[in-house]
C-alpha angles and dihedrals in degrees: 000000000000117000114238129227100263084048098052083054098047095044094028094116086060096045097053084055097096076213105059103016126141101323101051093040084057082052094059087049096055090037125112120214137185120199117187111216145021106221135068099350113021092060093073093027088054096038092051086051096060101045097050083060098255101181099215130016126179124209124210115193133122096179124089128236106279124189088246088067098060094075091070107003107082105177085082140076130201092253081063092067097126109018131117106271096226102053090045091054098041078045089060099028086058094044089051103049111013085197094076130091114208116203101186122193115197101196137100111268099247130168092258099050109038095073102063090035087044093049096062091067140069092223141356130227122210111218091154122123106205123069108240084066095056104054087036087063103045099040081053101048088040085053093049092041088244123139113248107215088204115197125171130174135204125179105306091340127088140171145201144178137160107241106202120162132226091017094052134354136288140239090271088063105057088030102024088173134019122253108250110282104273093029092099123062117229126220090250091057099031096037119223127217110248105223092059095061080063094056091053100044090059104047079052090056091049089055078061106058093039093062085036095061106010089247108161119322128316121230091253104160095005129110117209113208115185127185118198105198098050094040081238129157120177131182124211125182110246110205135208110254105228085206092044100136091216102041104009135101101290104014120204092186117100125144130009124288137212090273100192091060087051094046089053092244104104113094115211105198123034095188087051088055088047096055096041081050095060087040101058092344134102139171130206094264088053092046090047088054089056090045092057098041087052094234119184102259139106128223110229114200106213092184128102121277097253088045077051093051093049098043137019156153117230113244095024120131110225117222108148119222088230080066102031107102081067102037103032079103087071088074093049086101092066101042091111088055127071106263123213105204117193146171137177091293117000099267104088089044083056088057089047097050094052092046083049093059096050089058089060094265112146120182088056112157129182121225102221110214097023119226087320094074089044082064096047094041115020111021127001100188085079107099120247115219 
């Protein structure tokens, strides 16, 4: 394959890099690539990509663009709100390098489906932000023998690696078991600042074309750590565990598993949830009846000030979980009432309610759905967030 002329002008700035030139830019071109996700991560992943001249990217995402996503993921407009992630961004990918074919997939990553998507590219690029996905990723591209570029983002903080097996070592070796489901903060309930997804993400896409072209030396066995706030990177050896299940000695893993159930977050029995959740459990139509009924309780708000000044429900007592070791003896005064307890969703009051009893509090009852659910069912002038 010759580039054409069109082709030398658009990619000129990487053929004049001794390390990339003609024939590697001829290797991007030729080069598949799956990027799992459409958010955060996977616009500039996926827009690096296709600058660089990446022949084929895939695009793995089933969710549809949501106002919440403009501030980072910059593949979207406002006039996107609503529309399925992976045709707005093929859409864009296309308009910007006529040269790239976007093959989108509009489906949740599962056990049964990764393989045969997985198997059409050369490597495959985690932009996801859940576990099960994670592991889903990297037992899939060890198994394949691909190289799995992995990037997350918290807040100000983000980090990145290259997990290639046999050559490194994989995600089960830095993380060999998932925290319990809830332990972990998501980015909808943490908040992230926008511009440094975009930091991560390219440095992701760059990962890429180095593998892509053999530009310089992957960051196999190396674990990126950048903080935001203080302009830091730092770089720690991350080494193959020679017990590792899925890349070790005398590996047990082969062949995927059913990743939710190992992460903690599948629920067996939905007749078994409905009936703990009349037991401790209550929802916002539940919580509105004893509102209305004027019940003895109190609500107690377990999120972050600055979750507390966007969104609230009136009457509730704000002690965030983050603070509540040192000010749980505020609510000494109510332990003789029943006690709601509630987040943004339903997972951080869980925690609360566990660290309460331990404390000797009794009446303790869970809002399922958090504040969010009090928007969708009880008052929709409440912001979601």
């Amino acid at each position: 394959m010759n580039l054409n002329q069109e082709q030398i002008k658009r990619y000129t700035r990487h053929i004049l890099l001794p390390e990339i030139g003609v024939e590697g830019q001829k290797k991007l071109l030729a080069a598949k690539v799956l990027v799992v996700g459409a958010g955060g991560l996977g616009c500039p992943i996926s827009l690096y990509l296709a600058a660089a001249g990446v022949g084929t990217i895939g695009l793995v995402d089933f969710d549809t663009v949501d106002a919440s996503n403009l501030q980072r993921q910059i593949l979207f407009t406002t006039e996107d709100v609503g529309k399925p992630k992976v045709e707005v961004a093929a859409k864009r990918l296309k308009a910007l390098n006529p040269d790239v074919t976007v093959n989108t997939y509009q489906v949740a990553l599962k056990s049964d489906n990764i393989m045969d998507i997985l198997k059409n590219y050369d490597m495959i690029i985690d932009g996801t932000d859940n576990f099960p996905t994670r592991y889903l990723t990297n037992d899939a591209a060890a198994l394949q023998g691909k190289p799995n570029i992995y990037g997350s983002i918290f807040r100000f903080d983000g980090q990145v690696t290259v997990f290639k097996t046999p050559e490194g070592p994989c995600y089960r070796c830095l993380y060999p078991e998932p925290p319990p489901p809830g332990e972990v903060p998501s980015c909808a309930e943490g908040g992230v600042m926008g511009a440094m997804v975009g930091t991560i993400g390219a440095i992701q896409a760059t990962e890429a074309i180095k593998l892509i072209t053999g530009a310089g030396t992957p960051a196999i066995g190396k674990f990126v750590i950048y903080n935001s706030l203080d302009m830091q990177f730092r770089n720690l050896k991350l080494r193959k565990d020679p017990s590792c299940p899925l890349c070790g000695k005398n590996p047990t893993i082969k062949e995927l598993i059913d990743y939710e159930q190992f992460c903690g977050m599948k629920v067996e029995d939905t007749q078994t949830k409905e009936t703990a959740m009349k037991k401790d459990e209550i929802d916002a139509l539940g919580l509105k009846v004893k509102m209305d009924e004027k019940q003895d309780f109190v609500l107690v708000d377990v999120r972050e000030q600055n979750e507390y000044d966007m969104a609230r429900i009136p009457g509730s007592v704000l002690v965030p979980l983050s603070q509540l070791p040192n000010q749980f003896h505020e609510l000494d005064k109510y332990k003789g009432k029943e006690i709601v307890v509630h987040c943004k969703s339903g997972m951080r009051s869980q925690k609360a309610i566990a660290f309460l009893k331990q404390q000797g509090f009794d009446h303790l009852v869970n809002m399922a759905g958090g504040i969010l659910g009090w928007s969708d069912q009880v008052d929709p002038s409440v912001p979601k967030y």
